[in-house]
N, C-alpha and C positions, 0 to 999 in steps of 0.2 A: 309255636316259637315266635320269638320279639325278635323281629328284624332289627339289627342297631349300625349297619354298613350294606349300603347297596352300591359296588361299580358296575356301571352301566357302561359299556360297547365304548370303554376307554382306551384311549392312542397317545403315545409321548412321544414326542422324537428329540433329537441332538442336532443342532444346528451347527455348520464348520465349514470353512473354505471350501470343500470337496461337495457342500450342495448340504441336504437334509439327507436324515438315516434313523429310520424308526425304531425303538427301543422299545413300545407296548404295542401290537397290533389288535386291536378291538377286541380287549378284556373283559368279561363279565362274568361276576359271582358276588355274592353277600358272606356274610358274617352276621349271629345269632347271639341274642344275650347269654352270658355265661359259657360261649363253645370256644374251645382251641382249632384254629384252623391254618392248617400245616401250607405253607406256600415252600415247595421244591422244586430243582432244576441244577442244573450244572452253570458255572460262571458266564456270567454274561446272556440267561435265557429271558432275565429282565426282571428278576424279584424287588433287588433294591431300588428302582426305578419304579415299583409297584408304590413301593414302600414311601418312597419320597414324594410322589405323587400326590398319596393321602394326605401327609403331610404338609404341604408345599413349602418341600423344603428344595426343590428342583435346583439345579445351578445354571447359571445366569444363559446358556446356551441352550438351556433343555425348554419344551414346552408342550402347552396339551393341544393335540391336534382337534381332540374332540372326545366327547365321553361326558358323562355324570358320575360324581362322586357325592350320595346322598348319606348323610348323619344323623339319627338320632338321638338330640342331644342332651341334656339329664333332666331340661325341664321338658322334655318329652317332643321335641320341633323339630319338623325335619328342616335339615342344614344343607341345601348346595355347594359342598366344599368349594367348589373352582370361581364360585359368583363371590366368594368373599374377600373385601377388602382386605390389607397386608394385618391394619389394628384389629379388626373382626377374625382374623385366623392367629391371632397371638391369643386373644380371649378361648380358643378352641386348644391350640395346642397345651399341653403340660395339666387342662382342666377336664377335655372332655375324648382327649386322645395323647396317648404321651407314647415315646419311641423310647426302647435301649438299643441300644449302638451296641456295632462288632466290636469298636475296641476303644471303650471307656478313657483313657487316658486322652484321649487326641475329646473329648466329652466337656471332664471336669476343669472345671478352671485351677491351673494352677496356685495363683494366689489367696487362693478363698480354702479356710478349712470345709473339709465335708460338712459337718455342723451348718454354718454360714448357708451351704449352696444349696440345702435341705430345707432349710428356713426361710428362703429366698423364694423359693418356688410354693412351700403354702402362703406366705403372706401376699403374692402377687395375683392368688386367685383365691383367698379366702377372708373374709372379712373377720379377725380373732387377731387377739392380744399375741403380741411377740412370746411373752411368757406360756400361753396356751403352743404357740404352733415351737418351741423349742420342746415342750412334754412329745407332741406328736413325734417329733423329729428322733429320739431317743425314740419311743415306741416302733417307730417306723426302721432302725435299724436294729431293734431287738426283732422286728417281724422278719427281717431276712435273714436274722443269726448271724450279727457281727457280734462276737466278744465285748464285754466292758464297753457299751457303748456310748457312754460321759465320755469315756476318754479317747476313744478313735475319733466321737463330734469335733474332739479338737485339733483332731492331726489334718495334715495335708495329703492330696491325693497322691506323691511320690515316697511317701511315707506307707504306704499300704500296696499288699500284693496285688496282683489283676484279679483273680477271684476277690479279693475284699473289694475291687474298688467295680468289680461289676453290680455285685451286693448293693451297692452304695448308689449303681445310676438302678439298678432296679428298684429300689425306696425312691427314688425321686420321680419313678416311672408311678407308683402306690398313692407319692402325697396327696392329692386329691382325688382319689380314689374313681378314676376316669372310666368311661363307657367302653374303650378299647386300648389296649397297649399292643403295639409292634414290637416287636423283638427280633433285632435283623442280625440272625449270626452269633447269638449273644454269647456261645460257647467256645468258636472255631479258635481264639485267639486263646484259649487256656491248656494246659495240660491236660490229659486224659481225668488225672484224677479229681481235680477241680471243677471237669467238667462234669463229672458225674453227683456231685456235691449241687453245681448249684441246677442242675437236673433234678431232681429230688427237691431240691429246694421249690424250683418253680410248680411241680406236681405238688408239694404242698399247698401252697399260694392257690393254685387250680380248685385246690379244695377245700378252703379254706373260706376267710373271710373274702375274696375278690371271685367268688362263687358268681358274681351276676357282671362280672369283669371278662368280656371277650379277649382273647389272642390269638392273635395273629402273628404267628412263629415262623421265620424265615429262615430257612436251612437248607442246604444240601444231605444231613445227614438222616437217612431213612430210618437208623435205627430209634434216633430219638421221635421222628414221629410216629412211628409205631408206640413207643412209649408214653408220649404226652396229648398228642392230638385226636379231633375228636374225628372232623374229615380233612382231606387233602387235597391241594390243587399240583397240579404237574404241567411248571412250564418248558416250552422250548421255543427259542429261537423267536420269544416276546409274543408268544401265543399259551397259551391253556390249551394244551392237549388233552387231558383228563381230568376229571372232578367224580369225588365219591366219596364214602365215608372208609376211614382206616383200611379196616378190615377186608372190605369189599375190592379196594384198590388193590392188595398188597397177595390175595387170597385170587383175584381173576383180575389181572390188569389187562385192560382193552387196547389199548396202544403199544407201538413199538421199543417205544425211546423208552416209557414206563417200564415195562418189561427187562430190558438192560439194564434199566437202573435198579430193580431188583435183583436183578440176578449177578451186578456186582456188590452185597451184601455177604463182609465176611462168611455168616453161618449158612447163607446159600453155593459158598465156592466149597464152603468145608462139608458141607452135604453132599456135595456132585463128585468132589476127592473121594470121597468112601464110596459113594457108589461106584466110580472108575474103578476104585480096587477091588470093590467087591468084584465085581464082572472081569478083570483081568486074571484073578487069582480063585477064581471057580468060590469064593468065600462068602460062609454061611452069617457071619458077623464080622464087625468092624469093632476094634478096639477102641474104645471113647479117649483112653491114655494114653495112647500111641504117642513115642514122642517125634517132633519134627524139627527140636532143633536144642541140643546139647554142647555145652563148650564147660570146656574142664582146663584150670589153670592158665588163664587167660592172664595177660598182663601188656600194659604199653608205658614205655617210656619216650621222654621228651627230652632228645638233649641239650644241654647248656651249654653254650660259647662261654668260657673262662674270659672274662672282661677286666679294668683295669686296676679293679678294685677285688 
């Protein structure tokens, strides 16, 4: 396998009146051309902080105490992410590493139609006629399955649902068809069922043309990395607890906190419910339909103060 992300025995901390307070304590793992690789943990065990890291997109109080961040980058050179100048990591970001954001809106630029901010991002790292990178740009939002896509290029981001307008930062995640994308949360901020849409959508993409396209998937939700990912890291409290592939993880998890976070998995409570009643009620099966929660003629009203009109 093609190495295309080495962190190396990396440290971040947050700087504040109160002294220093570490947010990554000496993190190391890679990422592999073409692999999904699931980084989970509960809030605050330091994923997005991972994330920003590579990036450097840090805020102005955060900093790296120490570590390597190596790159592979598309003319094949390894890259020391943290030795590069501010202009030498804008040439890396959105070309040879690009990020979707939790929550797109706070992302896209208000004043700029989609079209525009699409268009924007290949001509600043591809050398091609404006007319060429507007075909891409239409292709690129036909690859994520936006509707009539002439005509949403022209609309603005508050004109578009969060599922559409996450679509829309994951093409600008594609337009240069980058060595790794991050995707930090990219689903928490939608509905279930949108979320499950562009679920599906990224498993496509996965297998698709961005076939030699690493992710790194940042989630609290286990289900989806059972679903999408190829191996998983488990952080807590700004350390790597566990490293494995999927299956291996979720099938014998070696750590504690892993374990719990398994076993708070809807279909693992709803398996442990039926065995309870199995073994309470002497019972030879459990009903798969059983139901657990029925309401019949429901209704709510709101009532109105009569005003002067």
């Amino acid at each position: 396998m093609v190495e295309i992300l080495n962190v190396s025995n990396l440290s971040t901390a947050f700087q504040s009146d109160y002294g220093s307070k570490q947010a990554l304590k000496n993190i190391s793992f890679k990422i592999n051309e073409g692999e999904v690789l699931a980084l989970v943990g509960e809030s605050g065990s330091g994923k997005t902080v991972t994330s920003l890291s590579i990036m450097g997109l840090l805020p102005n109080n955060a900093y790296i105490q120490e570590g390597n961040i190596n790159l592979i980058d598309k003319k094949n050179n390894q890259v020391n992410i943290l030795k590069l100048t501010d202009d030498k990591h804008n040439l890396i970001r959105g070309n040879d590493i690009s990020m979707v954001f939790q929550e797109p809106m706070t992302c896209l630029n208000p004043t700029m139609t989609i079209g525009d901010q699409i268009i924007e991002v290949i001509l600043n790292h591809k050398k091609i006629s404006k007319t060429k990178a507007v075909k891409e740009m239409i292709d690129l939002l036909g690859l994520v399955e936006i509707p009539d896509p002439t005509q949403r290029a022209r609309e603005y981001p508050h004109q578009l649902s969060g599922g559409m307008r996450q679509r829309v930062m994951i093409s600008i995640a594609l337009a240069c068809t980058p060595k790794l994308i991050i995707a930090d949360e990219p689903t928490s901020a939608l509905d279930v069922t949108i979320q499950a849409q562009l679920l599906q959508l990224l498993m496509k993409l996965k297998n698709s043309i961005v076939s030699k396209t690493s992710i790194l998937f940042i989630t609290h939700d286990l289900g989806i990395v059972r679903e999408l990912a190829d191996r998983v890291i488990v952080m807590y409290h700004g350390e790597i607890v566990e490293e494995g592939q999927v299956k291996e993880v979720f099938d014998n998890p070696k750590h504690s906190y892993t374990r719990n976070l398994i076993q708070s998995l809807p279909e693992f409570k709803l398996e442990e419910r039926k065995l309870n009643k199995k073994d309470d009620n002497k019972q030879t099966k459990v009903d798969d339909n059983e139901i657990i929660l029925k309401i019949e003629n429901l209704f709510k009203e709101f009532p109105v103060e009569k005003g002067f009109f």
